[in-house]
C-alpha positions as CSV (number, residue, x, y, z in Angstrom):
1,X,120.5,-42.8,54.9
2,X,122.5,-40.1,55.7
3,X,123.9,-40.7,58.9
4,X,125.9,-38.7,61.4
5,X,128.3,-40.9,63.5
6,X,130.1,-39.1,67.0
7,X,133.2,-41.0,67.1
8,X,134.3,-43.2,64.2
9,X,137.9,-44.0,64.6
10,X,138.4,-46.5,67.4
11,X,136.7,-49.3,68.4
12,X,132.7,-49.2,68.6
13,X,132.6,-45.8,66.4
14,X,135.4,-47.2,63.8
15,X,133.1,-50.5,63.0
16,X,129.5,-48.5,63.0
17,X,131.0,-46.2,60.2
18,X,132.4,-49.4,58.3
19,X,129.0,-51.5,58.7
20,X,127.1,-48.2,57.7
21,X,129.4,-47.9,54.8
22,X,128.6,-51.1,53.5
23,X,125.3,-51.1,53.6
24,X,125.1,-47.9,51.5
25,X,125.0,-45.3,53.7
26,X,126.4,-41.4,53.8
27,X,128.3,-41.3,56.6
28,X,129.9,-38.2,58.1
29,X,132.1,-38.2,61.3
30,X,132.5,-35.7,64.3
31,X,135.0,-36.1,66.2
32,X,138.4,-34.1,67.6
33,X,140.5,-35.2,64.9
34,X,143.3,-36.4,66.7
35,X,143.7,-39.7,66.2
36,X,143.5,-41.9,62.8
37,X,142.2,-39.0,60.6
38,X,141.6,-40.4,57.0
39,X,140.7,-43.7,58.6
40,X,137.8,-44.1,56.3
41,X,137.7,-43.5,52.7
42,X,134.7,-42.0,51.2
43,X,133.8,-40.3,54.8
44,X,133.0,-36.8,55.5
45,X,135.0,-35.8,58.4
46,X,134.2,-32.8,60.8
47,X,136.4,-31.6,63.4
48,X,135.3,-30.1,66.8
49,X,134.8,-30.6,70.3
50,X,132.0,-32.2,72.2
51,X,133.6,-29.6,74.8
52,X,132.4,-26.3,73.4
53,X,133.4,-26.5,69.9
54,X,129.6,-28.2,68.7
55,X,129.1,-25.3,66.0
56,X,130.5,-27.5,62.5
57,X,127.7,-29.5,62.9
58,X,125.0,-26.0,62.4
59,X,125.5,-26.6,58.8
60,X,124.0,-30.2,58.6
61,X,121.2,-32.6,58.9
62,X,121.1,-36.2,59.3
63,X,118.6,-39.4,58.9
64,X,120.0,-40.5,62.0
65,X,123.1,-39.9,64.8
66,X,124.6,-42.4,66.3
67,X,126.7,-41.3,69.6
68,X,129.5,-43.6,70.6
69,X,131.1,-41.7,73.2
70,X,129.0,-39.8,75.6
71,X,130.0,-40.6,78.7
72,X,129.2,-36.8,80.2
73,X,125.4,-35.5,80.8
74,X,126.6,-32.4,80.5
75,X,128.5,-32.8,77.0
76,X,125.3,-35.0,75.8
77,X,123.1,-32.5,76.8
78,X,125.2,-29.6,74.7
79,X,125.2,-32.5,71.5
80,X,121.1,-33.5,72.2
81,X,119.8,-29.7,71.7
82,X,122.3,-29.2,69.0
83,X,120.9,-32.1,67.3
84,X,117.4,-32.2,68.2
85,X,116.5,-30.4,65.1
86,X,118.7,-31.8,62.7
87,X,118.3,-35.9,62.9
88,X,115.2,-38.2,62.7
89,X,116.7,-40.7,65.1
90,X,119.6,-40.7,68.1
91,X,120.5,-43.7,68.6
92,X,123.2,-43.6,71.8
93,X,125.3,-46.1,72.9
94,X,124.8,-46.7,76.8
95,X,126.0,-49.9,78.8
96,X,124.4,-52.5,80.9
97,X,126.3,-51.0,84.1
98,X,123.2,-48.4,83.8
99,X,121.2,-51.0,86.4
100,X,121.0,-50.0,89.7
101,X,121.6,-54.1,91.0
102,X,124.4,-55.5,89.4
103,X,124.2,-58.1,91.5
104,X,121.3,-59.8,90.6
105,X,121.3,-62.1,87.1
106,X,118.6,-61.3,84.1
107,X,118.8,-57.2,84.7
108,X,116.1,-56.6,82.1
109,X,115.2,-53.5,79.9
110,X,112.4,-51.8,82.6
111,X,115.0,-52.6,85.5
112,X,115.9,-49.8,88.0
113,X,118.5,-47.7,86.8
114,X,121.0,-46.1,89.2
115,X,121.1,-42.3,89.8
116,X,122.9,-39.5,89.6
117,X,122.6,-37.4,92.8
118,X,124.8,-34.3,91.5
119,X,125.1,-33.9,87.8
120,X,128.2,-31.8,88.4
121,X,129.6,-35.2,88.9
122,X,132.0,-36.1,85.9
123,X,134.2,-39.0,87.7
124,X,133.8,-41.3,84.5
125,X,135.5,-44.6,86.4
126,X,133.7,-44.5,89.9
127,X,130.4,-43.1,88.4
128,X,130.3,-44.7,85.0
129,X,126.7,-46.3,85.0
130,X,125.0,-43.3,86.9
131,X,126.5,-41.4,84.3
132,X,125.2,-42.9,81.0
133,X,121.9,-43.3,82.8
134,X,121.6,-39.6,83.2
135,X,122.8,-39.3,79.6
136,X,120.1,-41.7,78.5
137,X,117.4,-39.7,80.6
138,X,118.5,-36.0,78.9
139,X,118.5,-37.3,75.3
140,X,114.9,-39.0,75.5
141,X,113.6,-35.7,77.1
142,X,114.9,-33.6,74.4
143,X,113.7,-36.3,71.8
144,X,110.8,-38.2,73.1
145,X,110.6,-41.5,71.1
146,X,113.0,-40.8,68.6
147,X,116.3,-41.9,71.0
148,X,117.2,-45.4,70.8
149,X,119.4,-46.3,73.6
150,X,121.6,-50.0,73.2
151,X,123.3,-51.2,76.3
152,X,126.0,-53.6,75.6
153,X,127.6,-55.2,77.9
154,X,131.1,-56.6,77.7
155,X,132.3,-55.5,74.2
156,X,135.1,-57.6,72.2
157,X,137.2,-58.1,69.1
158,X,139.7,-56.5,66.8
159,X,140.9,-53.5,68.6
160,X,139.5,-53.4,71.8
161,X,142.5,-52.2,73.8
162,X,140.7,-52.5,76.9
163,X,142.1,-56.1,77.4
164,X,138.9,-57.3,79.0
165,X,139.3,-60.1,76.5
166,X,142.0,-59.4,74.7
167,X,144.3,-60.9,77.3
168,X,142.4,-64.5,76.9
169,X,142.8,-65.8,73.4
170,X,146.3,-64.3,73.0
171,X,147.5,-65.7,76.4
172,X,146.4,-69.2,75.1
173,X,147.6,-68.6,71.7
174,X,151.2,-68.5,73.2
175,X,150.4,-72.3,75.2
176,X,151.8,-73.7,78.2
177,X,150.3,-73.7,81.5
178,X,147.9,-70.8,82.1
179,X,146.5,-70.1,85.6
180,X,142.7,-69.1,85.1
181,X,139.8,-68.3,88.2
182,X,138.1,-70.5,90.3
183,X,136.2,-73.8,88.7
184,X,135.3,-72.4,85.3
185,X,131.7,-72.7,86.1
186,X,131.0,-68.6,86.3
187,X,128.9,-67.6,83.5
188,X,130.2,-64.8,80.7
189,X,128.6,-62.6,78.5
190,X,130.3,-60.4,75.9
191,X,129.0,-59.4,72.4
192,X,132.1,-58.9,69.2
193,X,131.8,-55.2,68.4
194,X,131.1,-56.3,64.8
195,X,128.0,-57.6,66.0
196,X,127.0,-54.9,68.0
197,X,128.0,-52.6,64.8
198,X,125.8,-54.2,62.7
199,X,122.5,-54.6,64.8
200,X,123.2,-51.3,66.0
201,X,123.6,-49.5,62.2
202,X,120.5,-51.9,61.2
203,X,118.3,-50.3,64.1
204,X,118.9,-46.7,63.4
205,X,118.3,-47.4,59.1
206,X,114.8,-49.2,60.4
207,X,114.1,-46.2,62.7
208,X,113.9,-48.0,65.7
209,X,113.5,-46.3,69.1
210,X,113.4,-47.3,72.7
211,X,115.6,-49.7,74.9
212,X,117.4,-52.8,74.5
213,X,120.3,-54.8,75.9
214,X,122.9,-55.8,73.8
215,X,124.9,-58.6,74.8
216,X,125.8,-62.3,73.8
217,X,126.9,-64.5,72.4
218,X,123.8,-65.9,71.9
219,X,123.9,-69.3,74.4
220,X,124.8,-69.6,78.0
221,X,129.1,-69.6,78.4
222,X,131.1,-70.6,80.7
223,X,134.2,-69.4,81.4
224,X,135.6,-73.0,81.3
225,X,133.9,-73.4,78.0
226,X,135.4,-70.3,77.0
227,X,138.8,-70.6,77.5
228,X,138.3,-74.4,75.7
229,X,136.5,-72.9,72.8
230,X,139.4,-70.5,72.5
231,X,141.9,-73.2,72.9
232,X,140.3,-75.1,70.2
233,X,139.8,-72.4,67.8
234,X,143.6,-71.4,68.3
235,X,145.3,-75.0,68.1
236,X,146.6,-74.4,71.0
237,X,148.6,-76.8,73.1
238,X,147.9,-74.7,76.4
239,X,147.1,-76.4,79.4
240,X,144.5,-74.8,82.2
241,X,145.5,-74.6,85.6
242,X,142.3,-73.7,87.9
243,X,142.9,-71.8,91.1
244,X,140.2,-71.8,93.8
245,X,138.7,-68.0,94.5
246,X,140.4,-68.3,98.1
247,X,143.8,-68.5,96.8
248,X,143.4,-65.9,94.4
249,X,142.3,-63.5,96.8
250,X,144.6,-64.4,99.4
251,X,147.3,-64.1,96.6
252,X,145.8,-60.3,96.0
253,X,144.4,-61.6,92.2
254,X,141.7,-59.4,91.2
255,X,138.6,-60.7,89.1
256,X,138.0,-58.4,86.2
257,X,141.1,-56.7,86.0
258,X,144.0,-59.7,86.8
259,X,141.4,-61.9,85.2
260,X,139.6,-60.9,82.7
261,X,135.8,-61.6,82.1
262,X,135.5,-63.1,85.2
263,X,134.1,-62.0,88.2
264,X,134.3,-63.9,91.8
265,X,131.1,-65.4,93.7
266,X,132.5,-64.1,97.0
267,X,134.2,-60.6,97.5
268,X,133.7,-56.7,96.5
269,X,133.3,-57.9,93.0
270,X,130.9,-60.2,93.4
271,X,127.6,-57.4,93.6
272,X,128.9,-56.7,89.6
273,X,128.0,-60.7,88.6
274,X,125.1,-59.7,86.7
275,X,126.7,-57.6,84.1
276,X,127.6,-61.0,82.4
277,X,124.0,-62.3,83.1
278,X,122.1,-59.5,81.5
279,X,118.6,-60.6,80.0
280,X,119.0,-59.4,76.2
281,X,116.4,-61.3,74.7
282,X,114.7,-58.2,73.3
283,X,117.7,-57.7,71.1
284,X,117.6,-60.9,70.0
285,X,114.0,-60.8,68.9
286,X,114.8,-57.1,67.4
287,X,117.4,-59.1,64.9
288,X,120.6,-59.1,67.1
289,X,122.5,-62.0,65.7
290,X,126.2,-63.6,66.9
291,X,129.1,-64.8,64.9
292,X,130.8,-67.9,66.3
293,X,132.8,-67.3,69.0
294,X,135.9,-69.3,67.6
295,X,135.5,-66.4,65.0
296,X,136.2,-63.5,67.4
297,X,138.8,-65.4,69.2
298,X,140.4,-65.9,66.1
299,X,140.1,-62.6,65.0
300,X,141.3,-61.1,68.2
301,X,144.5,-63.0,68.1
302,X,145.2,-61.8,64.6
303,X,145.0,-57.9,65.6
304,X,146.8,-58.6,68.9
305,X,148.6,-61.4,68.4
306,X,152.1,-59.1,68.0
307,X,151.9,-57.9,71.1
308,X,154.8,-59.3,73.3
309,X,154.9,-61.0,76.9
310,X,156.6,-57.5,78.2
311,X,153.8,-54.9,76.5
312,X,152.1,-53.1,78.6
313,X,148.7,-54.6,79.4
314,X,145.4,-52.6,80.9
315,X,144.0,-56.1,82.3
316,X,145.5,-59.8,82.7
317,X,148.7,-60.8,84.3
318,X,152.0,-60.5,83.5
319,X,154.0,-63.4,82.3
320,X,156.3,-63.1,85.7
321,X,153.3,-62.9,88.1
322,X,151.5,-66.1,86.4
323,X,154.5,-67.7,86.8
324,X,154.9,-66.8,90.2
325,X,151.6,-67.6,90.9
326,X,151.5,-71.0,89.4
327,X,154.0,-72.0,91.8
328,X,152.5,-71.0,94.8
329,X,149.3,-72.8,94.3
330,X,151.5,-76.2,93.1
331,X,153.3,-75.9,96.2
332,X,150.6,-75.5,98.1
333,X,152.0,-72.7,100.1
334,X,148.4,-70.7,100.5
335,X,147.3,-74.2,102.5
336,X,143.7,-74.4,100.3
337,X,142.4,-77.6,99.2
338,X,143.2,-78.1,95.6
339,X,139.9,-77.6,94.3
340,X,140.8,-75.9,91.1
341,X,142.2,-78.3,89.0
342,X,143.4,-78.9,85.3
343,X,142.0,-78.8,81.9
C-alpha cells in the first residue's frame, strides 16, 4: 500500500509510520519539517504547511492517508479537497471528547456529537471536541464512505509527553509514599499508542470506513488496580496513600491535571467521567487488540524513566507539593474523616 501519513514524527504519527513500515508499506510523510527530520529510514519525507503551503503533495497519490494532527476545520478542510482525488481511503484520527455528554458512561459510536456554532472558532484547548467533530463532518462530506474516523480516547506509552500517564508508572518507579485520588474505585480507560498504531494501520490496508472508538485496555480498570498493576510490574516498594475527593479539592488538587487519569465523582470535572467509560466494543470486534498493561507501564518507565524529581512536568505533582500534601492529610489538618486509606 502506498500510504500517505500527516504527521510522522511524534507520538501517534511517529508509531503509524513504524507499524506501516513493518508491515510492508510505502510510506511517505507530510509534515513542517521541524522537528526529528530523518526520523525514519526508508521514508519519503515532504515538507509543507497544513497552513497554506498544501501544494508538494499535487505531485502524488496514495492507497490511503492517514491524518494525525487535524485539530482545525478549516486546515482539514484545505488537506480533504487536496486529497480527495488522490487517496482511496482517509482515515483521520479524532477523539472520544467528540460526544456531546461526557458525562454519561458507554458514549457509543451513533452518540450525539457536540457542535461547532462558529467555525471561525480555532481555540484548540476550550473547543477541542467541537472541533474534531466538525473536522470529522467536512472530511466525510468531501469523501462519502471512504473516511474512516478512530476516536481514541486516553492515549499512552513511549513518548507521550502529555504526562497523562506518564507521571504514574515513573512516580512509582521512584517508591515511597505516593498520595493518589479518592478510594481507587473510579474506572480508567486508556489505549498504548502502539496499539492504536497498529489497529489503526490494519484498518486503512483492509479499506475500512466509518466510525469506531478506540480505547482500552481491554477489561474494566480501576485506578486502584492500576496503580497496583504498575507497582507490580515495576518492583516497586512504593506504598499508596488514598486521599478522600474532599481533601483534595479543599487542598486545590485537580483531577486530570494534578492527578492524572483520574477524574472526580463530584466537582467541575466530574461531567468529563465518561471519556474513561467509552463503549469501544466495535473496535474490539473490528480486530482492536491490547498488550498487557504491565507492558506499557514498563515501557513507559524505560523512555521516561530519566526524567528527574525537578523536570518540568505538563501533569502530576511535584515532589514538594506531594510531600506537602501527604502531611496535611496525616495530620489531619483538612478535619475529613480518613476515608482514603493505604495500599
Amino acid at each position: 500500500m502506498k500510504l500517505l501519513v500527516l504527521g510522522g514524527t511524534r507520538f501517534v504519527g511517529y508509531e503509524v509510520v513504524l507499524s506501516a513500515l513493518s508491515r510492508g508499506h510505502e510510506v511517505t510523510t507530510f509534515n513542517r519539517g521541524q522537528t526529528a527530520k530523518g526520523v525514519h529510514s526508508g521514508v519519503k519525507e515532504l515538507y509543507g504547511d497544513r497552513d497554506g503551503g498544501l501544494d508538494v503533495l499535487r505531485g502524488g497519490t496514495w492507497d490511503a492517508v492517514i491524518d494525525t494532527c487535524g485539530y482545525l476545520p478549516r486546515l482539514v478542510r484545505a488537506s480533504g479537497q487536496e486529497l480527495a482525488d488522490r487517496v482511496g481511503v482517509y482515515t483521520f484520527i479524532s477523539s472520544i471528547s467528540v460526544y456531546k455528554d461526557l458525562s454519561v458512561p458507554l458514549n457509543h459510536e451513533h452518540s450525539d456529537v457536540r457542535e461547532l456554532e462558529d467555525e471561525s472558532i480555532e481555540d484548540i484547548p476550550n473547543h477541542y471536541g467541537a472541533l474534531k467533530a466538525r473536522c470529522e463532518q467536512i472530511l466525510e462530506s468531501f469523501m462519502p464512505g471512504r473516511v474512516l474516523t478512530v476516536r481514541p480516547g486516553l492515549i499512552v506509552g513511549p513518548r507521550d509527553l502529555s504526562d497523562r500517564f506518564t507521571y504514574w508508572p515513573v512516580r512509582i518507579s521512584r517508591g515511597g509514599e505516593i498520595l493518589c485520588p479518592g478510594q481507587g474505585d473510579s474506572e480508567v480507560q486508556f489505549i498504548d499508542v502502539r496499539d492504536l498504531a497498529e489497529w489503526t494501520v490494519a484498518m486503512t490496508e483492509a479499506r475500512r470506513t466509518g466510525v469506531y472508538n478506540a480505547a482500552g485496555p481491554g477489561v474494566r480498570l480501576t485506578m486502584r488496580e492500576l496503580l497496583e498493576r504498575a507497582r507490580e510490574a515495576l518492583g516497586s516498594s512504593a506504598v499508596f496513600t488514598w486521599c478522600g475527593e474532599s481533601f483534595l479539592a479543599e487542598q486545590g488538587v485537580r483531577g486530570w491535571s494534578d492527578m492524572p487519569v483520574w477524574l472526580p465523582a463530584e466537582g467541575e470535572l466530574s461531567e468529563f467521567r465518561g471519556m474513561l467509560q467509552a463503549d469501544y466494543s466495535k473496535a474490539v470486534q473490528a480486530g482492536l487488540t491490547f498488550r498487557p498493561v504491565e507492558e506499557t507501564v514498563r515501557d513507559t518507565v524505560r523512555y521516561h524513566g530519566h526524567r528527574g524529581e525537578g523536570d518540568a512536568w505538563k501533569a502530576g505533582l511535584s515532589a514538594a507539593r506531594e510531600r506537602e500534601l501527604l502531611a496535611l492529610w496525616h495530620g489531619g489538618k483538612s478535619g475529613e474523616r480518613r476515608d482514603g486509606g493505604h495500599g
